[in-house]
N, CA and C atoms of all chains as a GROMACS GRO file, in nm:
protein
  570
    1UNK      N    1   0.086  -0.119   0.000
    1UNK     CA    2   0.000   0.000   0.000
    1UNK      C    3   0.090   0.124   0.000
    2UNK      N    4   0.037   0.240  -0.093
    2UNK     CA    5   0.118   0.363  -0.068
    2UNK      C    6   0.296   0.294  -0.110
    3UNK      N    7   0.391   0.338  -0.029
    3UNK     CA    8   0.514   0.265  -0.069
    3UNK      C    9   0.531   0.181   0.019
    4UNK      N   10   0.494   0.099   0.095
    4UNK     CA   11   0.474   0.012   0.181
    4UNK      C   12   0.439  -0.140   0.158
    5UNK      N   13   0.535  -0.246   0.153
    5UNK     CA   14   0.492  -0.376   0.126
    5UNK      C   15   0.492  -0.461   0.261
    6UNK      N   16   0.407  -0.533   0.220
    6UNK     CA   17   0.360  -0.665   0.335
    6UNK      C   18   0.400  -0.778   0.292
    7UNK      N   19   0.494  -0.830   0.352
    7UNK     CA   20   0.560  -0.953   0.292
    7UNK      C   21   0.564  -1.089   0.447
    8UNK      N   22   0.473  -1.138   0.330
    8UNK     CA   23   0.451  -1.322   0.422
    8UNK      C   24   0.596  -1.409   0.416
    9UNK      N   25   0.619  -1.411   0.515
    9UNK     CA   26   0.750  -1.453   0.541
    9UNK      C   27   0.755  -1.594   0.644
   10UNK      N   28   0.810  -1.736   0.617
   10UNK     CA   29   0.816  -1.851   0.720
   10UNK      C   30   0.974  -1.797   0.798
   11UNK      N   31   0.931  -1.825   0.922
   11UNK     CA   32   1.057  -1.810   0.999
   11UNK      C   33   1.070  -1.949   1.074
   12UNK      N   34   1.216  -2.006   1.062
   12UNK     CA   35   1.246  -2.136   1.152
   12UNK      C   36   1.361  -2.133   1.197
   13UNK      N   37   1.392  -2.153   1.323
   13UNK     CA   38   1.565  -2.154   1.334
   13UNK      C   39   1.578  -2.016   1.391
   14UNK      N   40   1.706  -1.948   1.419
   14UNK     CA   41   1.734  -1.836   1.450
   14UNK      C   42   1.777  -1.741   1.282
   15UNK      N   43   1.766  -1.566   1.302
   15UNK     CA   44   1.754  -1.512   1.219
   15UNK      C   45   1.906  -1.435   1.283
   16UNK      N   46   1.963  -1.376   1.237
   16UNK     CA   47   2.082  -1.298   1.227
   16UNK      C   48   1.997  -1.145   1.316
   17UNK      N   49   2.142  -1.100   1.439
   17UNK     CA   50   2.097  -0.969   1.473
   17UNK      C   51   2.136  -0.840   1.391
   18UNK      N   52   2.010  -0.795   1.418
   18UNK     CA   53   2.032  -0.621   1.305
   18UNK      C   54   1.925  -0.543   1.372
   19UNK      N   55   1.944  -0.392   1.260
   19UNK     CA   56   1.859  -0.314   1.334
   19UNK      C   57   1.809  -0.252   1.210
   20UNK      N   58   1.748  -0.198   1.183
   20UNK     CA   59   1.690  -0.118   1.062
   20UNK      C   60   1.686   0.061   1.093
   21UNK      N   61   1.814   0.103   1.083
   21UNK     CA   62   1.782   0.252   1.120
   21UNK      C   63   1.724   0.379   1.046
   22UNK      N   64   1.664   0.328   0.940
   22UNK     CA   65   1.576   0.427   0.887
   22UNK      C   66   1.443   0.411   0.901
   23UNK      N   67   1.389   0.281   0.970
   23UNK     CA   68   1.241   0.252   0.976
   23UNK      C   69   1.210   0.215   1.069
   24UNK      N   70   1.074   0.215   1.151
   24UNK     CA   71   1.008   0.106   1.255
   24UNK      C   72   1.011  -0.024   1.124
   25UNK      N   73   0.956  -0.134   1.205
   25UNK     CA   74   0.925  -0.277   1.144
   25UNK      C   75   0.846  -0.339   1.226
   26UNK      N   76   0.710  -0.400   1.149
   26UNK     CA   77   0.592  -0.447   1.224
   26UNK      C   78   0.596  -0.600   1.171
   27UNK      N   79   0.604  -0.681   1.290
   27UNK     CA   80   0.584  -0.813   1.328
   27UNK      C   81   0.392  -0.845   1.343
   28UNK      N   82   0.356  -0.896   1.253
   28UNK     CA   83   0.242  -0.986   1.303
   28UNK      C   84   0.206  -1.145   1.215
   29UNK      N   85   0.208  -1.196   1.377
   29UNK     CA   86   0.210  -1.341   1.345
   29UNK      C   87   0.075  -1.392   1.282
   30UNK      N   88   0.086  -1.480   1.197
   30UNK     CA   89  -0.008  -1.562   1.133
   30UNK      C   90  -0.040  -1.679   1.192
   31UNK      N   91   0.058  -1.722   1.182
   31UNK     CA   92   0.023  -1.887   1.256
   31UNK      C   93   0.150  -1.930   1.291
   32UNK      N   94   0.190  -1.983   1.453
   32UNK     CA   95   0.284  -2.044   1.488
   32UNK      C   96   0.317  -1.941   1.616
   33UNK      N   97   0.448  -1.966   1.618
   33UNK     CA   98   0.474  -1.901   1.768
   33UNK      C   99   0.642  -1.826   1.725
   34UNK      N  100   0.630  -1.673   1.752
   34UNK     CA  101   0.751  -1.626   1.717
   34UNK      C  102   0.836  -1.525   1.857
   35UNK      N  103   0.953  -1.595   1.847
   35UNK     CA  104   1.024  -1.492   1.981
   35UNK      C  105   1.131  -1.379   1.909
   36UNK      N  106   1.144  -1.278   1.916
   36UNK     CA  107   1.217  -1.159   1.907
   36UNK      C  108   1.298  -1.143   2.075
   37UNK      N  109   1.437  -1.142   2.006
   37UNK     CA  110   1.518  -1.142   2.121
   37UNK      C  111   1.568  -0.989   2.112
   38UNK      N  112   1.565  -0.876   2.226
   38UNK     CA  113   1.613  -0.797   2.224
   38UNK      C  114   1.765  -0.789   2.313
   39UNK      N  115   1.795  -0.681   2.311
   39UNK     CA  116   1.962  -0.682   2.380
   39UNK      C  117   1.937  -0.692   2.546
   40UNK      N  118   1.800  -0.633   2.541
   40UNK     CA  119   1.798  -0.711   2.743
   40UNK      C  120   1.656  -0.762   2.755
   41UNK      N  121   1.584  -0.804   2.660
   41UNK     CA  122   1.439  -0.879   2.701
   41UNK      C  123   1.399  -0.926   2.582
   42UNK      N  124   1.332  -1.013   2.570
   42UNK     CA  125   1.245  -1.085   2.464
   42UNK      C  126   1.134  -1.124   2.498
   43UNK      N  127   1.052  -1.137   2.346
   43UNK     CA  128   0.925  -1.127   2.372
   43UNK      C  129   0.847  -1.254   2.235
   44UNK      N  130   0.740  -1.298   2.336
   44UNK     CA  131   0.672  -1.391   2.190
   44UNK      C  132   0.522  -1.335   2.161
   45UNK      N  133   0.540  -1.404   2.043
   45UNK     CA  134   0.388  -1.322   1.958
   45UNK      C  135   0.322  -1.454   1.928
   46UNK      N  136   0.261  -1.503   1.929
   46UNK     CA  137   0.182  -1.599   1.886
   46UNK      C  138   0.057  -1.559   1.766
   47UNK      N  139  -0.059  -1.648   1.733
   47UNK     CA  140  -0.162  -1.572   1.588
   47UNK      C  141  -0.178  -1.510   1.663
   48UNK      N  142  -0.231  -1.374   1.553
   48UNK     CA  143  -0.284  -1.256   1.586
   48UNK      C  144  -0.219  -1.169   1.661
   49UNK      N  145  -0.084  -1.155   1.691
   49UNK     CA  146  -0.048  -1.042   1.778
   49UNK      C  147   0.062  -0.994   1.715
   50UNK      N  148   0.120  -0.932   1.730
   50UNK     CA  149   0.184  -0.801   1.629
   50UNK      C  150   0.290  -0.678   1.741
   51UNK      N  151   0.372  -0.691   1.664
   51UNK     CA  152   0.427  -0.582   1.776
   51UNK      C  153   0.530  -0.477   1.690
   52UNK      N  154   0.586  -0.347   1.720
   52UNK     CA  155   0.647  -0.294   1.630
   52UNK      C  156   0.796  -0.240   1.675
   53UNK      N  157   0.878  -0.305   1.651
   53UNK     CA  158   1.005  -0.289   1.674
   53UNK      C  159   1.066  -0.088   1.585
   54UNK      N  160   1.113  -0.034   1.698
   54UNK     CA  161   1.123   0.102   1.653
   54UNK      C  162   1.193   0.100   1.560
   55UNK      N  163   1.284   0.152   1.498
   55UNK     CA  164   1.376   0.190   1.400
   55UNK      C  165   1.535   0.189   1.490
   56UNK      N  166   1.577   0.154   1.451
   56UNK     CA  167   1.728   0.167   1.530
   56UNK      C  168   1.792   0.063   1.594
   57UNK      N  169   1.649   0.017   1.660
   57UNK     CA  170   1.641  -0.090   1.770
   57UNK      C  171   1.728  -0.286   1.727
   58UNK      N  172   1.803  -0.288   1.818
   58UNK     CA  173   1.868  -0.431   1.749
   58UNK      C  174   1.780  -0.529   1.821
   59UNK      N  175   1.756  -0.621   1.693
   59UNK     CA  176   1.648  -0.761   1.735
   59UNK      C  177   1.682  -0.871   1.678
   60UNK      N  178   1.667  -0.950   1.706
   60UNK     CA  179   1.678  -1.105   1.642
   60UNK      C  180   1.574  -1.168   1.624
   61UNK      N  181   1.473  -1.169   1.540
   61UNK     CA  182   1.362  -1.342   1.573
   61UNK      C  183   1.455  -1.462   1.532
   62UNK      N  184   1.372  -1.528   1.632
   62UNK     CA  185   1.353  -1.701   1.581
   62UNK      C  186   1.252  -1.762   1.632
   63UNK      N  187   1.190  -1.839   1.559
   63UNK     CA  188   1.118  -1.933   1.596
   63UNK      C  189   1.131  -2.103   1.622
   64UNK      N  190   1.167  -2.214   1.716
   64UNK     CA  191   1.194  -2.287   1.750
   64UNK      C  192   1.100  -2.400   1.625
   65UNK      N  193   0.961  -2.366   1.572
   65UNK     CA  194   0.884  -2.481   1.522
   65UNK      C  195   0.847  -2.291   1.374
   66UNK      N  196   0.840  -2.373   1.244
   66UNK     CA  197   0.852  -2.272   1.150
   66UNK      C  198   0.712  -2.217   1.162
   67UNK      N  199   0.706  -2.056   1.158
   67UNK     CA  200   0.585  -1.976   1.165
   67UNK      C  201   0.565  -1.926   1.030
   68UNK      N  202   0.473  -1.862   1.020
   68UNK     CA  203   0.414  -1.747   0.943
   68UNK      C  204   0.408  -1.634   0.964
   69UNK      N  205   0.468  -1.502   0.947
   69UNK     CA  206   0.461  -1.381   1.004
   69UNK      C  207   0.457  -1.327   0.805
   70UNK      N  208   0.363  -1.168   0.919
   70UNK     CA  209   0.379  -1.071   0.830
   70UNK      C  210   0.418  -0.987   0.863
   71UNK      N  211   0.530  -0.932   0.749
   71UNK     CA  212   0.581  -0.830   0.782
   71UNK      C  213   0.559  -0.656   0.711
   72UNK      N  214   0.531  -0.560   0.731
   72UNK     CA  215   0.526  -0.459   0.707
   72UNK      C  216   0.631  -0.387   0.774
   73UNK      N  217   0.663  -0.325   0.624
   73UNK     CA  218   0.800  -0.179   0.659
   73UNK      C  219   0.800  -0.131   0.485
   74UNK      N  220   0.885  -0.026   0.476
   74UNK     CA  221   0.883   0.033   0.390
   74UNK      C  222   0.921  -0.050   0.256
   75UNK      N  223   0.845  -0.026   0.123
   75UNK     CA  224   0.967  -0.087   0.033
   75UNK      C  225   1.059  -0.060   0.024
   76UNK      N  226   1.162  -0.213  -0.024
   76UNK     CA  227   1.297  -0.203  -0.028
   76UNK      C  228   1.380  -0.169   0.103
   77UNK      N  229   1.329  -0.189   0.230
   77UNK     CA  230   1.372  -0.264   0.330
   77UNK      C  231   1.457  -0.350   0.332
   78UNK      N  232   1.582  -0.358   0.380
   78UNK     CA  233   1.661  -0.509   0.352
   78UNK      C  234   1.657  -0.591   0.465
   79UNK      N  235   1.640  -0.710   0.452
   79UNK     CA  236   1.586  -0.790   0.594
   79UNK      C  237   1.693  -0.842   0.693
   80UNK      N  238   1.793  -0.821   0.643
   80UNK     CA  239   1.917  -0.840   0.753
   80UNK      C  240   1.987  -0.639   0.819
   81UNK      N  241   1.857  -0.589   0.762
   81UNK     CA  242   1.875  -0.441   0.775
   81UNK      C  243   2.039  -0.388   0.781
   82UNK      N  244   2.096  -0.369   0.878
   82UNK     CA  245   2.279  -0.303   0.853
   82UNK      C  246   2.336  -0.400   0.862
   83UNK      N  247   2.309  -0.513   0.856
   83UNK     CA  248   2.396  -0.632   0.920
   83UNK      C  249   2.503  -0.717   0.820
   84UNK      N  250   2.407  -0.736   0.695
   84UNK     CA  251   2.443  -0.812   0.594
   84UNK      C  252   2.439  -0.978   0.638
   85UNK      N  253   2.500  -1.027   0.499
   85UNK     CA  254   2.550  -1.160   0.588
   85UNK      C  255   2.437  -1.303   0.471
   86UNK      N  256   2.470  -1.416   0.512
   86UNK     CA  257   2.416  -1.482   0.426
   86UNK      C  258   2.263  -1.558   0.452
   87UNK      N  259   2.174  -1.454   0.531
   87UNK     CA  260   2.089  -1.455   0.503
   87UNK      C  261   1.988  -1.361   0.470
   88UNK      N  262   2.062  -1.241   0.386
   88UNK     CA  263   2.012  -1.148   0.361
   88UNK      C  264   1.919  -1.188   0.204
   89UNK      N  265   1.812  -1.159   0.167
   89UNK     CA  266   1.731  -1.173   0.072
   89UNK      C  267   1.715  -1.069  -0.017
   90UNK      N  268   1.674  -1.105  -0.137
   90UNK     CA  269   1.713  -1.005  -0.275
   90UNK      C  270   1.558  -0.951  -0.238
   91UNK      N  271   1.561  -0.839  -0.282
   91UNK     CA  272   1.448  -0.771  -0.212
   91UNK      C  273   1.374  -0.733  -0.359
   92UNK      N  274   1.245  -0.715  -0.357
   92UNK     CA  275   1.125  -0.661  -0.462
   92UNK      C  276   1.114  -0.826  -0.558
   93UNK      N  277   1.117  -0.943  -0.515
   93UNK     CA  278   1.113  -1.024  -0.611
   93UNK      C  279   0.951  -1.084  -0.573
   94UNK      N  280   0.913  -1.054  -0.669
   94UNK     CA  281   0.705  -1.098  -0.637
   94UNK      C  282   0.725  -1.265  -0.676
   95UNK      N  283   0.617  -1.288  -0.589
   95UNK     CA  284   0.586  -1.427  -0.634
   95UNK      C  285   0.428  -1.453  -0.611
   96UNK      N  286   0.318   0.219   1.307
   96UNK     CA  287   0.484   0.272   1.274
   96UNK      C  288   0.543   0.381   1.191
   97UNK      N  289   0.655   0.443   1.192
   97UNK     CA  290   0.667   0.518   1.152
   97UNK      C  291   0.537   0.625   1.108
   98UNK      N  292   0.478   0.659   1.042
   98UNK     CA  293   0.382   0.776   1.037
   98UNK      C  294   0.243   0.681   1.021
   99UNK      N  295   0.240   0.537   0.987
   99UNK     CA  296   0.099   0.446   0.996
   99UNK      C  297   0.042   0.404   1.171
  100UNK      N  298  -0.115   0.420   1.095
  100UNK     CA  299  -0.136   0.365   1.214
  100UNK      C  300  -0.235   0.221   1.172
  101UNK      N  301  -0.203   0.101   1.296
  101UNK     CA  302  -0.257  -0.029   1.274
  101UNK      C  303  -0.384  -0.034   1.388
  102UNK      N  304  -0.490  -0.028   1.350
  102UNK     CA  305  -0.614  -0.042   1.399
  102UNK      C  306  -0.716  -0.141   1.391
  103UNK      N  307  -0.764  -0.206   1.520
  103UNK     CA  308  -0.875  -0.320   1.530
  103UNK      C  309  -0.949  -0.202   1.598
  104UNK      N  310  -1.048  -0.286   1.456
  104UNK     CA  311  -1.207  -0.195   1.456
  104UNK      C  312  -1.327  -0.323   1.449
  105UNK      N  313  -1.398  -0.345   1.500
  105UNK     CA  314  -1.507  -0.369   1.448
  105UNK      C  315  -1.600  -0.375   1.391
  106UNK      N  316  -1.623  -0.460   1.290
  106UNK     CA  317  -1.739  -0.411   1.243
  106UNK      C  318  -1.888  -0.516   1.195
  107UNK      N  319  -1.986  -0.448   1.190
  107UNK     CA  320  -2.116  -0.517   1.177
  107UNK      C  321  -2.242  -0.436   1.131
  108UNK      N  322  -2.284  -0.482   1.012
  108UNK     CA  323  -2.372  -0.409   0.947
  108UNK      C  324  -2.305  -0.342   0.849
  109UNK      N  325  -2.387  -0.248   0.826
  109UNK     CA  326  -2.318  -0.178   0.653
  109UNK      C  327  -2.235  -0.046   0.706
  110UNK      N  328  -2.098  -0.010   0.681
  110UNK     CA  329  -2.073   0.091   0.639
  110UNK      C  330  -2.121   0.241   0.552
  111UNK      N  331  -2.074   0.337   0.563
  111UNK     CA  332  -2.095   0.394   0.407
  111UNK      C  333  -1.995   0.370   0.309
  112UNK      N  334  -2.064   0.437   0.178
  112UNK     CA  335  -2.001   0.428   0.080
  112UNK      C  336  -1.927   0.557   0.091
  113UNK      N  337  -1.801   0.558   0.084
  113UNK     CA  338  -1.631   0.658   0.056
  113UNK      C  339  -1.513   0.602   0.049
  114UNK      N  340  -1.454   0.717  -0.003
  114UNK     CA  341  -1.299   0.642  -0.038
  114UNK      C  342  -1.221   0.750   0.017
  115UNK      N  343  -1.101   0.734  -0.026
  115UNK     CA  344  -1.003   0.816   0.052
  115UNK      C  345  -0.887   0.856  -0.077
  116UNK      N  346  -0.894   0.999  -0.084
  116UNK     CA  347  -0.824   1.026  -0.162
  116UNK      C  348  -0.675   1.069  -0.182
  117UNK      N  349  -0.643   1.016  -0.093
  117UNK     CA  350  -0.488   1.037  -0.051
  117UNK      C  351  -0.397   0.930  -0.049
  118UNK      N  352  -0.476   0.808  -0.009
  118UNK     CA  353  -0.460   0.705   0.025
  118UNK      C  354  -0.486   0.576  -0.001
  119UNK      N  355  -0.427   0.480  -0.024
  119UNK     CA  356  -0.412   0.345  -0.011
  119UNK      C  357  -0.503   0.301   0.119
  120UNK      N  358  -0.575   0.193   0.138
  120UNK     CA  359  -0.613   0.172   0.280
  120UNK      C  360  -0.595   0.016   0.282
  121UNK      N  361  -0.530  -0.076   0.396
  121UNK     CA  362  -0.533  -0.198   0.409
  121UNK      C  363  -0.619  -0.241   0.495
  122UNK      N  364  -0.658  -0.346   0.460
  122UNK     CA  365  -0.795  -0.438   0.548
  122UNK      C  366  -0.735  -0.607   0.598
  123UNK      N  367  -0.679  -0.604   0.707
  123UNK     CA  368  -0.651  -0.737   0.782
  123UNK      C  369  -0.767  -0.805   0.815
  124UNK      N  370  -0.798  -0.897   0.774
  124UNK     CA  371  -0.959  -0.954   0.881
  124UNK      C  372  -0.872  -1.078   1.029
  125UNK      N  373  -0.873  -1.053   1.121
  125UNK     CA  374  -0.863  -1.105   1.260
  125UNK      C  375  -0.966  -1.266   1.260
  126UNK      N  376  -1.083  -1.169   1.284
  126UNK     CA  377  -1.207  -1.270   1.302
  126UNK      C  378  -1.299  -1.223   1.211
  127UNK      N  379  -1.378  -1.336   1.185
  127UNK     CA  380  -1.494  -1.338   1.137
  127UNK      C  381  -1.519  -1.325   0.957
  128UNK      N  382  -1.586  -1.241   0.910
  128UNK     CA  383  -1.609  -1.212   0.781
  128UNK      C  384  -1.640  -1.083   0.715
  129UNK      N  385  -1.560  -1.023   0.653
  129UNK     CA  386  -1.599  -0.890   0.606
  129UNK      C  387  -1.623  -0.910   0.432
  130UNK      N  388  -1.742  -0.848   0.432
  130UNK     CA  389  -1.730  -0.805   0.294
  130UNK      C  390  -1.725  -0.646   0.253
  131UNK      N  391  -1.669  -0.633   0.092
  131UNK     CA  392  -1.582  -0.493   0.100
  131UNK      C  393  -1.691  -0.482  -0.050
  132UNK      N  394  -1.772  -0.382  -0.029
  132UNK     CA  395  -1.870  -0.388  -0.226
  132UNK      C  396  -1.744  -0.298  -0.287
  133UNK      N  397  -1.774  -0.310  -0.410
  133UNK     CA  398  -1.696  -0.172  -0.498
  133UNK      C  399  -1.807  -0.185  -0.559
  134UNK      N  400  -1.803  -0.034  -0.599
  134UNK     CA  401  -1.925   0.005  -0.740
  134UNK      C  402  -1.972  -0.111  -0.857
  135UNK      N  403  -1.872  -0.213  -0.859
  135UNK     CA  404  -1.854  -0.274  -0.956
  135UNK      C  405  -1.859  -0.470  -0.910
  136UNK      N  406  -1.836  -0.456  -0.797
  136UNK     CA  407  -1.813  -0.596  -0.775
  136UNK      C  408  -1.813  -0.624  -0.591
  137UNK      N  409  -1.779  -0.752  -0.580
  137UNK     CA  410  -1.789  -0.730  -0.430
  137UNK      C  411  -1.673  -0.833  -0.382
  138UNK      N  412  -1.582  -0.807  -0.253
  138UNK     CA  413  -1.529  -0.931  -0.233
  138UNK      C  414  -1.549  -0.968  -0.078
  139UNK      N  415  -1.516  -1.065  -0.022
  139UNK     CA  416  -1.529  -1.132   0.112
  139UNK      C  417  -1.423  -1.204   0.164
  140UNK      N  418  -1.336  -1.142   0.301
  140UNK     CA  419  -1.232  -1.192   0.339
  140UNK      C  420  -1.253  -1.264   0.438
  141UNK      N  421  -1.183  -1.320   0.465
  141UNK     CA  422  -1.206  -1.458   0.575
  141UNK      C  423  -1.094  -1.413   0.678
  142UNK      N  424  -1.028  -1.542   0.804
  142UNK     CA  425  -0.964  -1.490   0.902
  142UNK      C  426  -0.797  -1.492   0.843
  143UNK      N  427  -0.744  -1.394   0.827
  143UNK     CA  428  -0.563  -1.430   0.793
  143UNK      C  429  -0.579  -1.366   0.672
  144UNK      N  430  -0.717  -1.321   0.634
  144UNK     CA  431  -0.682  -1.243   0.444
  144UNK      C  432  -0.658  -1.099   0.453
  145UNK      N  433  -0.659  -1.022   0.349
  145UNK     CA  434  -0.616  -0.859   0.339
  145UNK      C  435  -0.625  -0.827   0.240
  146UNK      N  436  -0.649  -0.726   0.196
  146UNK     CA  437  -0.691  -0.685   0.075
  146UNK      C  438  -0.603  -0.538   0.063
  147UNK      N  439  -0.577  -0.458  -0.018
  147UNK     CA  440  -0.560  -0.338  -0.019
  147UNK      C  441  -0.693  -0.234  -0.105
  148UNK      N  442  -0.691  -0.135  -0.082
  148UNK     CA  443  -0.836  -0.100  -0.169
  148UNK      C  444  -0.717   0.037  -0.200
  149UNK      N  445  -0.741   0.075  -0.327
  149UNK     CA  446  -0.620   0.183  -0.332
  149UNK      C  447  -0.715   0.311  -0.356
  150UNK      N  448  -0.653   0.408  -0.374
  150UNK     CA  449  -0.652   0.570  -0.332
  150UNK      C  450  -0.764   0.560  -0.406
  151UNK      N  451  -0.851   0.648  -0.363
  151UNK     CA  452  -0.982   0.736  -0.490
  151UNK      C  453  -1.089   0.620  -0.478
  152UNK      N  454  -1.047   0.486  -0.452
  152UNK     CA  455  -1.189   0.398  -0.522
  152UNK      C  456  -1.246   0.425  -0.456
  153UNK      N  457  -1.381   0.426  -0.440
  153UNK     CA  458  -1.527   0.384  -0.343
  153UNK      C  459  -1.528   0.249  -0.312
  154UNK      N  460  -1.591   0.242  -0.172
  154UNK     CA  461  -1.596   0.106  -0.107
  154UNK      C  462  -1.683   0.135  -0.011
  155UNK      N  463  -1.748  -0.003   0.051
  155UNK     CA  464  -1.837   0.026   0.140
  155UNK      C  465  -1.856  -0.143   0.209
  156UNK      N  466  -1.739  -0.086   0.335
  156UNK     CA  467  -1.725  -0.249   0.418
  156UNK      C  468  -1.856  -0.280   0.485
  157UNK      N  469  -1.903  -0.448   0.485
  157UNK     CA  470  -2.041  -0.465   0.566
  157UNK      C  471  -1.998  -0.586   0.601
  158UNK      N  472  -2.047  -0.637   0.735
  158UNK     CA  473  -2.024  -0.794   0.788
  158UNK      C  474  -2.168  -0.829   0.837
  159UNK      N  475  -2.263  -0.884   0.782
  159UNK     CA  476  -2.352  -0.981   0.866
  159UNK      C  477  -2.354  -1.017   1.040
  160UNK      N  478  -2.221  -1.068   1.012
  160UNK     CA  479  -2.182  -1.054   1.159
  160UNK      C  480  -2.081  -1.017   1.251
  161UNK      N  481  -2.065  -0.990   1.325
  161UNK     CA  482  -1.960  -0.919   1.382
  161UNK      C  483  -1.807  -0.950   1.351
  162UNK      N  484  -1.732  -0.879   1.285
  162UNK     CA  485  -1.582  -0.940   1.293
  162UNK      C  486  -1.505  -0.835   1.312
  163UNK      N  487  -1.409  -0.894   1.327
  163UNK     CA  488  -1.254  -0.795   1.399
  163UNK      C  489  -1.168  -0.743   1.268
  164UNK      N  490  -1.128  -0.653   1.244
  164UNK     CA  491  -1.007  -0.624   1.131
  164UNK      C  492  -0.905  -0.512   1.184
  165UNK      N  493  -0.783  -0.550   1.110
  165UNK     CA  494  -0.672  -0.460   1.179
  165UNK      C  495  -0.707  -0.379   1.026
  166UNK      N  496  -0.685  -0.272   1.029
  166UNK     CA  497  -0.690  -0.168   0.919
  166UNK      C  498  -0.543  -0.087   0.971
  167UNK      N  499  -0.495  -0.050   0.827
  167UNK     CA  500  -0.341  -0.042   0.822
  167UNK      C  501  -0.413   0.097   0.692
  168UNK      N  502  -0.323   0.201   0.773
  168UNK     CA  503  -0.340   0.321   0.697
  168UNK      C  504  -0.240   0.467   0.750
  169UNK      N  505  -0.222   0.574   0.708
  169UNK     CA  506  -0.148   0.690   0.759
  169UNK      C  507  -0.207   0.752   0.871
  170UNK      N  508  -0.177   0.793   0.948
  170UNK     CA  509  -0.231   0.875   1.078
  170UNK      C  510  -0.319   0.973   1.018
  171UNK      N  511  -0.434   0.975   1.091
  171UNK     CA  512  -0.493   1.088   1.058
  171UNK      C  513  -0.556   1.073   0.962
  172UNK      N  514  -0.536   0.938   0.948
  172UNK     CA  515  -0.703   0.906   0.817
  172UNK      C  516  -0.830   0.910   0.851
  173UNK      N  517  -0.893   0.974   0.767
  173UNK     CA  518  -1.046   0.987   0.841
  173UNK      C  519  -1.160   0.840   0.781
  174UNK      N  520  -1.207   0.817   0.907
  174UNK     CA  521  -1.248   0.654   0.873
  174UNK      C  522  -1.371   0.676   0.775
  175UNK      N  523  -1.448   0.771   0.737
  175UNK     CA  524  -1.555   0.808   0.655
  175UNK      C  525  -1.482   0.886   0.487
  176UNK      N  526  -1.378   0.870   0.480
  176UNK     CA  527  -1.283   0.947   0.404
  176UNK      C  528  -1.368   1.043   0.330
  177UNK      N  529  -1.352   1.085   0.213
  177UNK     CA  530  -1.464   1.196   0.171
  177UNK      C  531  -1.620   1.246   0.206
  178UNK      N  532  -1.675   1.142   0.271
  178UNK     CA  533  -1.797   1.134   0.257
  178UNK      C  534  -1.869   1.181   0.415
  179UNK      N  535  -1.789   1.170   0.536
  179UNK     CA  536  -1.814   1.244   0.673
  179UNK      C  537  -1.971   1.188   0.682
  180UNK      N  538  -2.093   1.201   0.782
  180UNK     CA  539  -2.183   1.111   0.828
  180UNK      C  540  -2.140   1.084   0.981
  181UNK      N  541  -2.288   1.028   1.004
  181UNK     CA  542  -2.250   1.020   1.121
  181UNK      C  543  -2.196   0.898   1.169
  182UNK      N  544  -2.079   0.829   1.066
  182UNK     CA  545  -2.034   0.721   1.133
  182UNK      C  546  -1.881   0.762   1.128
  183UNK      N  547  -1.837   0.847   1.144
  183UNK     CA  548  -1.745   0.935   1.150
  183UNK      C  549  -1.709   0.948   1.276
  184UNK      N  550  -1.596   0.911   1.289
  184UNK     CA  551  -1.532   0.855   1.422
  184UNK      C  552  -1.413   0.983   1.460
  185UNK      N  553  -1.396   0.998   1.595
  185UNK     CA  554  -1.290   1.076   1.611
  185UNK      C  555  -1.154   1.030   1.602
  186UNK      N  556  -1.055   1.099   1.568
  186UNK     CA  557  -0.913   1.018   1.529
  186UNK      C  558  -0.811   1.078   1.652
  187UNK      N  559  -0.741   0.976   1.649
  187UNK     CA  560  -0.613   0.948   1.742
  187UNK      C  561  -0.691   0.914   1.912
  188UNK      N  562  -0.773   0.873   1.897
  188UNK     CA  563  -0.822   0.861   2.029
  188UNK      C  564  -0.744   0.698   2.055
  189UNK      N  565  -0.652   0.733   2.166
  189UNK     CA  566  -0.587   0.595   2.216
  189UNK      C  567  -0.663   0.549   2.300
  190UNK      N  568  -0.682   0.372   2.315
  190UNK     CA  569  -0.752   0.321   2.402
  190UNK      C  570  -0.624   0.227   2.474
   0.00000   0.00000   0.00000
């Protein structure tokens, strides 16, 4: 919407820490159970709950059993945000 | 986030018919069943679907029965967009 994509994303395993410092980034789960580890607390989202990590902020998800999340942030967002690394994903590819 | 705001609204019974001319508007359905008419056609989302309805169209959300939706839009969108009535809600009211 507007310049803004929503991208359905499976998460399993642990994700690489980063931070996205030009954007907030909104977590909401679909189905399964997702934990976001911050630098002094973590938190889980299970369906239906959603939470929005500020801009700047360093986080990690993982999920222990593979989820469904959606994600909203700006287009062309990079999903390992400053971090890089080899699980960073080619970004704008529709399917 | 950043300048959007993500909102569970309820809804049941018919809406009006307006659109929003600035804007893109997203429709999460939570629970239940929404249907969204356009001038032209009609569609019906179920729990986990979304739709986007983009800038200028006319629409006019109605549910039979009560359901939940997160609506994803810019701050300060007015929920009656052109068309004002008295189902015209006040904005930024935090609960």
């Amino acid at each position: 919407m507007n310049d803004y994509q929503f991208r359905l994303v499976k998460v399993q395993g642990e994700f690489t820490w980063h931070s996205h410092p030009d954007t907030d980034e909104v977590f909401i789960v679909i189905s399964g159970y997702l934990q976001i580890e911050f630098r002094d607390s973590v938190i889980s989202l299970g369906p239906g709950e959603m939470t929005v990590v500020p801009k700047g902020v360093e986080h990690k998800p993982r999920a222990e059993q593979e989820c469904e999340v959606l994600l909203v942030e700006p287009r062309g967002v990079v999903n390992t945000g400053d971090t890089g690394g080899g699980l960073t994903a080619e970004n704008d590819i529709w399917i």
